[in-house]
Residue, then its C-alpha position, 0 to 999 in steps of 0.5 A: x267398622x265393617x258398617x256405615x250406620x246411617x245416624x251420627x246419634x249415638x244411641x241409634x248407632x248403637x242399637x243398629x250396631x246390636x242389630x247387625x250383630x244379632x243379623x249377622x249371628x243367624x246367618x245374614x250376610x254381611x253385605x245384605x245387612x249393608x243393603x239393608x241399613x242403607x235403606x234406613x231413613x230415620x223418622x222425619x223427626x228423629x235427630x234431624x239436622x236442619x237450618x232456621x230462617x235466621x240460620x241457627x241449627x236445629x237438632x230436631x228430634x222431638x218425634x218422641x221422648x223419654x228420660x234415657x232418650x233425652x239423656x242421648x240426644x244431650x250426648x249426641x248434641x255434646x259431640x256435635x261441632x257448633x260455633x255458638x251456643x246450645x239451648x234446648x226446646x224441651x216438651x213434656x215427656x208423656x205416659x209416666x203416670x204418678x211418676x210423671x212431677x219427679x222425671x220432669x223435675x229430674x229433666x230441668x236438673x239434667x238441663x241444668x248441667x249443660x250449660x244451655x244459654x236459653x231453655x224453651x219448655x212446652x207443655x203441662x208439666x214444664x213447671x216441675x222441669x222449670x223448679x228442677x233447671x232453677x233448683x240445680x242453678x239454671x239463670x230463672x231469667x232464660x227459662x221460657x215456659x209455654x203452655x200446650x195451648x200456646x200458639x206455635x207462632x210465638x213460640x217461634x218468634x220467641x226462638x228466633x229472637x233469641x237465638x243467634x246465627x252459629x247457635x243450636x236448638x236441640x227440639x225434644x218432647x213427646x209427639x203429642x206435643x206437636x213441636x214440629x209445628x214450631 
């Protein structure tokens, strides 16, 4: 590839890729768009990689999140090398309106399908994430459901007590969840 993109997320990697392309199509030199690209600093929130006190890794994008953006981190998370095992802090999903009960019932579905060993689920709309998780087979007994009034400390007591050292927690939700206070 002529570029180093700076983001192993797949979903960012191609959006910059379509970027560069259209850049290099008006005429930008190619080592112009390479400075540019290297000054790119993802979002502090954005697919960040970082280590718990206990020493699990925490995929930490829950700056924002939508259904396709969720879907995305899941892939990107299938492709990330790990020692244990995955599971999933999942927040609510805002701004879908009537549509809302239905995306968060798809979202505990597609949870299901990844094996996860524990699913963390922030927020007022989780109950339908939660039906969909157990409705498609999930174990009801690893599903941990938080209210958004919940304080973040025990959130995180709980996490840290589950989760083993070579584990990995994948942090998704919409902003105003505010999962980076966990």
């Amino acid at each position: 590839s002529i570029f180093d993109f700076p983001s192993k997320a797949d979903h960012i990697r191609h959006c910059l890729a379509a970027a560069a392309g259209g850049a290099l199509e008006l005429g930008i030199s190619k080592s112009k768009i390479l400075d540019e690209i290297r000054e790119i600093h993802q979002d502090t929130f954005r697919h960040k990689i970082l280590k718990s006190k206990n020493r699990f890794s925490i995929i930490d994008d829950s700056y924002n999140s939508s259904y396709e953006s969720l879907s995305a981190a899941l892939e990107t998370l299938k492709e990330t090398k790990y020692n244990g095992k995955a599971s999933a802090l999942i927040g609510d999903i805002f701004e879908l309106g009537d549509k809302s009960d239905q995306m968060h019932y798809d979202i505990g579905k597609l949870l299901s399908a990844e094996n996860f060993k524990y699913i963390f689920l922030v927020g007022e709309n989780i109950k339908s994430t939660k039906m969909g998780a157990i409705d498609s087979g999930f174990n009801e007994d690893c599903i941990f459901t938080y209210s958004l009034d919940t304080p973040r400390q025990i959130i995180a007591e709980q996490i840290l007590n589950k989760l083993d050292t070579e584990d990995v927690l994948l942090a998704k939700a919409s902003h105003g969840v505010n999962l980076k206070s966990i």
